[in-house]
N, C-alpha and C positions, 0 to 999 in steps of 0.2 A: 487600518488593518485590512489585509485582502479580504472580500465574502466569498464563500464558499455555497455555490449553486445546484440544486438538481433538477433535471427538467419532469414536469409532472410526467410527460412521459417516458421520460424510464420509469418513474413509482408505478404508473399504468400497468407497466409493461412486467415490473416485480415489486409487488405492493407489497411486500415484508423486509424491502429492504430498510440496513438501518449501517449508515459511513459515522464514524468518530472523526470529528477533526479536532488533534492534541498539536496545538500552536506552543511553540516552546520561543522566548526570545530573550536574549544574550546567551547563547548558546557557547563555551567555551570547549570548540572540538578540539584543541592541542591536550589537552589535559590528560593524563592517564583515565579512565573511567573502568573502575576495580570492577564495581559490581555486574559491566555488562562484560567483562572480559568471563568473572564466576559463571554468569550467566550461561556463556557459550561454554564452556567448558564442562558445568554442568550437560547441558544437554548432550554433546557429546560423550562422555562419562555413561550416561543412563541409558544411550543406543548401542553403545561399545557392550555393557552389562544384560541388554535385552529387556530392563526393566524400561524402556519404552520405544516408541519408534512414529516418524512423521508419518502425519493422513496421508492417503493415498486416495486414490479415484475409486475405489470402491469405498472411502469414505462420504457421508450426505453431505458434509460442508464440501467436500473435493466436488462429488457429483454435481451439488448446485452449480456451482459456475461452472462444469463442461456444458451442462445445460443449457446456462443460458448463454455461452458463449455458440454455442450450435444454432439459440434462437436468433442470432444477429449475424449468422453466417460464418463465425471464423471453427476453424476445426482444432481442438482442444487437446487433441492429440499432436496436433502438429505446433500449433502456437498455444502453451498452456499459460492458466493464471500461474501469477504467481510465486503463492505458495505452494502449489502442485509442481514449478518445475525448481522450486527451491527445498520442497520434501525429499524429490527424489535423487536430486543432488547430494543431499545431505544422507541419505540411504543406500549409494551406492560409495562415498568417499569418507563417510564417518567423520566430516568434520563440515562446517560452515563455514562458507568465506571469511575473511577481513579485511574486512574495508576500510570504515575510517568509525568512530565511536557512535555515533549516532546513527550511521545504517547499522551496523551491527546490532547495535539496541532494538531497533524494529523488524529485523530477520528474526532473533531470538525471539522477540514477543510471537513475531506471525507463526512460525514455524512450529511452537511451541503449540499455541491455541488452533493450529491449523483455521486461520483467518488471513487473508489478504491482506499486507498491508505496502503503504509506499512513503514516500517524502519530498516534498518539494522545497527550496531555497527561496524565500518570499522577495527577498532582495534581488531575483531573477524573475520573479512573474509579473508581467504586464497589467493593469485592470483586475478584474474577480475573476475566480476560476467557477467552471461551470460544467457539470458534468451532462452528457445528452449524445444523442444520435449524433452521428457524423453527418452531410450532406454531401460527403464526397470532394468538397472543393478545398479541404484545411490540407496544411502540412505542418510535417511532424519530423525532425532530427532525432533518430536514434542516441540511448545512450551511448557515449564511446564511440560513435562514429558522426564528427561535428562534420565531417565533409555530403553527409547521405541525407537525403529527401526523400519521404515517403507520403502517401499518400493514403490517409484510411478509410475503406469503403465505406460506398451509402448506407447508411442502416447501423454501423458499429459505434458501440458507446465509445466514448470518449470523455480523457479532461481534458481541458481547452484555456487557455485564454486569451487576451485580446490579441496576442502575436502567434500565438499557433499553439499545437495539439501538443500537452504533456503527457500525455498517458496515451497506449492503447488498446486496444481491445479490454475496455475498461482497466487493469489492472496487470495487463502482461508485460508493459515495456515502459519506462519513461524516460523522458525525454532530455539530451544533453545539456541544455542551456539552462534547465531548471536544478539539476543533479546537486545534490550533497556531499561538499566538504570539508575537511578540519574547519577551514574555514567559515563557512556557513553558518551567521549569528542569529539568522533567522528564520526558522522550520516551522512549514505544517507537515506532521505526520497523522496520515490517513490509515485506518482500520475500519473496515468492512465486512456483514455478512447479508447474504441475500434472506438470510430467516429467525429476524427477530424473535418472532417467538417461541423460537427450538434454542438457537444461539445464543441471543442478548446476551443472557449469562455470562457468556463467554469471552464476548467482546466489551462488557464493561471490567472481565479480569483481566482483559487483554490491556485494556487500557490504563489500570491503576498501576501493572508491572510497569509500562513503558515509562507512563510518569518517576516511576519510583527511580526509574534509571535515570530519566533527564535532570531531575529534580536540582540534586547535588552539583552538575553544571549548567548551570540556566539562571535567570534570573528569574523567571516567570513561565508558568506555564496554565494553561487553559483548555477547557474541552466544551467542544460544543459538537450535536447531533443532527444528520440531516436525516429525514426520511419521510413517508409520503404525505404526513400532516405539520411538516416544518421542513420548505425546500432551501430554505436558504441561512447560513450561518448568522450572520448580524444587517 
């Protein structure tokens, strides 16, 4: 099974943070999946009624990562995490994407919990995934654009692995060749907050929904935790 890495220096750098990684395998994405369809449908329902509405940047979880996305250089306004440019999507068009069962599943969760989160296709990743500074010399293929090469500056978090950069600007974009779908039998999905101890709460409810969605198609599923006193999943 791939391990799941974080460099002490990112903990250095935000010692409160705390990544769920929810590995799910035999993953059956043709299947209808009832309960993450209610899911979205719920949340739209309850923006549409005013009885609730996505974080924004004047929210602390939103403001964390503009934060530290400012502290590594990238402008948060222009290149946002997330679930900051998947709130605001969802607050200007009142409805969420649909993708394919399983991102849908982790849009709902993030959005919901105004938490970060992503997915990668494990049958797509090279070696361990490792989360850390960039040195400027990786490359990264945008999602959706397998023809583009990018480049992520010195200094910006990243996930990585042995073949190149899955994510970037920690959690803004990731990467084609790793991407989720129908097909995809084997996923890690990642949930993140930079503040355990304000958050956790939150990202272990974020977690148990997600599971509760996979569960039903999956054979298995698993969670394990990085953060700055256990950098590495197994």
């Amino acid at each position: 099974m791939t391990s799941f890495r974080i460099s002490p220096a990112v903990t250095d750098a935000f010692p409160d943070t705390l990544i769920a990684v929810v590995t799910a395998t035999g993953l059956r994405g043709h299947e209808h999946w009832p309960a993450t369809t209610s899911a979205l449908e719920n949340l739209e329902r309850e923006l549409a009624e005013g009885a609730w509405r996505p974080a924004d940047e004047s929210d602390p979880r939103i403001e964390a990562w503009h934060t530290a996305y400012r502290s590594f250089g990238t402008n948060p306004r222009r290149i946002r995490p997330s679930v900051d440019a998947l709130g605001r999507r969802m607050a200007k068009k009142g409805t969420l994407p649909r993708i394919n069962p399983a991102v849908d599943s982790y849009n709902a969760v993030s959005v919901r919990h105004g938490l970060p989160a992503g997915a990668f296709d494990l049958d797509h990743v090279t070696g361990d995934v490792e989360i850390r500074h960039a040195d400027g010399t990786e490359t990264f293929t945008p999602l959706g654009e397998p023809d583009a090469t990018e480049h992520p500056k010195h200094g910006e978090i990243i996930y990585t692995d042995t073949t190149g950069v899955l994510t970037r600007h920690w959690n803004h974009r990731d990467a084609h060749r790793t991407r989720v779908t129908e097909d995809s039998t084997k996923v890690a999905f990642v949930l993140e907050t930079l503040h355990a101890d304000r958050d956790g709460h939150l990202l272990e409810t974020a977690v148990a929904e997600l599971r509760e969605l996979l569960t039903p198609h999956a054979e298995r599923t698993q969670v394990l935790h990085l953060h700055r006193e256990n950098h590495r999943t197994a």
